[in-house]
N, C-alpha and C positions, 0 to 999 in steps of 0.2 A: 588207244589203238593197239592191236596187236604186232609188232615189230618182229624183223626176222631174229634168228638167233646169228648171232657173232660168232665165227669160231674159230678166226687169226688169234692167232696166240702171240704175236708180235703187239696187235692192239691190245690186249688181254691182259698183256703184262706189265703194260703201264699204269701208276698212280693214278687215281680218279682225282678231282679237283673239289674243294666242299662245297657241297650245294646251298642256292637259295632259293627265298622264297618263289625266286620266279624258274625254280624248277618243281614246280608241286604238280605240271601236266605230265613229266616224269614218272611220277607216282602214277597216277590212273596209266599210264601207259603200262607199266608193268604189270600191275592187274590187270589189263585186260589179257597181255600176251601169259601167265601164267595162269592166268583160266584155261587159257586156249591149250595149253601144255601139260593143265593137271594129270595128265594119267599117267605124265614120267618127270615130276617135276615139282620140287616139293620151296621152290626159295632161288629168287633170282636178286643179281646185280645190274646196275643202269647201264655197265659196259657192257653188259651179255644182251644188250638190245641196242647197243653203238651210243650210250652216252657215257662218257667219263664224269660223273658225280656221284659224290660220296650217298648215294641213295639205295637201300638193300627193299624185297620184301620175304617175307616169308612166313610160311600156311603151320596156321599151328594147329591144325586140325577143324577146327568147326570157324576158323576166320583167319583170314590174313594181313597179315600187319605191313605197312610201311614204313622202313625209317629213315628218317635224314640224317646224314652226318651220325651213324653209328659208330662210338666210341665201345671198345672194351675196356670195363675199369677192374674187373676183379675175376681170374679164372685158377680154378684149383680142381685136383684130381685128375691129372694127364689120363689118357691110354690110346691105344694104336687104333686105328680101325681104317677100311677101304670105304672112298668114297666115288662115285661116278657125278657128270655134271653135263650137259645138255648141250657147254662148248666144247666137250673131249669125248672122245672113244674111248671106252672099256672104263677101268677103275684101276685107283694109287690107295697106297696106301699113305696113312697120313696120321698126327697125332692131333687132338681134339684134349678138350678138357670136362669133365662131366659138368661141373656149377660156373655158370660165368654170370657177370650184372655187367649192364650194357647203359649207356647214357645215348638217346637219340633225341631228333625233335617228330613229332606227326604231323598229321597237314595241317593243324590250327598252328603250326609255327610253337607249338607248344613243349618244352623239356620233360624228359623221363628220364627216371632212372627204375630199371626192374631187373631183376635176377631173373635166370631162367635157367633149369638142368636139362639131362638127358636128350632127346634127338631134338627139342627144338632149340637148344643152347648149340647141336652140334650142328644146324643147319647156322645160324648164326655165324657161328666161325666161318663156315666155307663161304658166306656169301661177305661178310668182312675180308676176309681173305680176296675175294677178287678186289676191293676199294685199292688193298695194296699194291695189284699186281702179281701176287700168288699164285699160280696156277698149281692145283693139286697134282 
C-alpha cells in the first residue's frame, strides 16, 4: 500500500524498535509507496510511512532492496556531502562514508552480510540513519 510521507520531525527522531517477522507487510508497503515516489526518491525508512521498525529500502538502480534490521558493520573513507529527504525541505549537509558492509535479514527471514560503495552505500546511511532518529 502506498502510505503518506511523515514529516514531524518529533516522530522522526525517535529510535525505531527491531522488526519481525510479522513486519514483512511493512516491506511491500514501502515498495509500493517508493514506486509511487521514484521520480524524487531514491531509499526510504518504515518511519517516513509512520512505522517505527528497524526496516530500510533502497533502489539501487535496476531493483530495490528491502532490509530488516540493518546493521552497519564496517564503514571507511569519510567525506562531506549535501543530502535532501522527502521528510525535509531543501538539503544538509552531512558526512557519509564511501565503503560500508551492512548485515540485514530479507523477506525469507534470511541473514546478509554485503559490502556496498558509492551512492548506494550513501543512500544506506541516510535511510539507517533515520532507524536511529537522525534527521539529516
Amino acid at each position: 500500500m502506498n502510505r503518506p510521507i511523515v514529516k514531524d520531525t518529533f516522530f522522526l527522531s525517535q529510535k525505531s524498535a527491531p522488526a519481525t517477522r510479522q513486519d514483512l507487510s511493512v516491506g511491500q508497503d514501502l515498495v509500493d509507496t517508493l514506486r509511487a515516489n521514484q521520480d524524487r526518491c531514491v531509499g526510504m525508512a518504515a518511519n517516513m510511512i509512520g512505522v517505527k521498525k528497524r526496516i530500510i529500502i533502497v533502489n539501487m538502480g535496476f531493483l530495490s532492496t528491502v532490509m530488516y534490521n540493518p546493521v552497519i558493520v564496517r564503514k571507511d573513507s569519510p567525506y562531506e556531502t549535501e543530502e535532501g529527504c522527502l521528510s525535509l525541505t531543501g538539503v544538509r549537509r552531512t558526512t557519509r562514508y564511501e565503503h560500508i558492509e551492512v548485515e540485514y535479514y530479507d523477506s525469507s527471514w534470511k541473514k546478509h552480510r554485503q559490502a556496498y560503495s558509492g551512492w548506494t552505500a550513501q543512500i544506506i546511511q541516510h535511510e539507517c540513519d533515520h532507524l536511529e532518529g537522525i534527521i539529516i
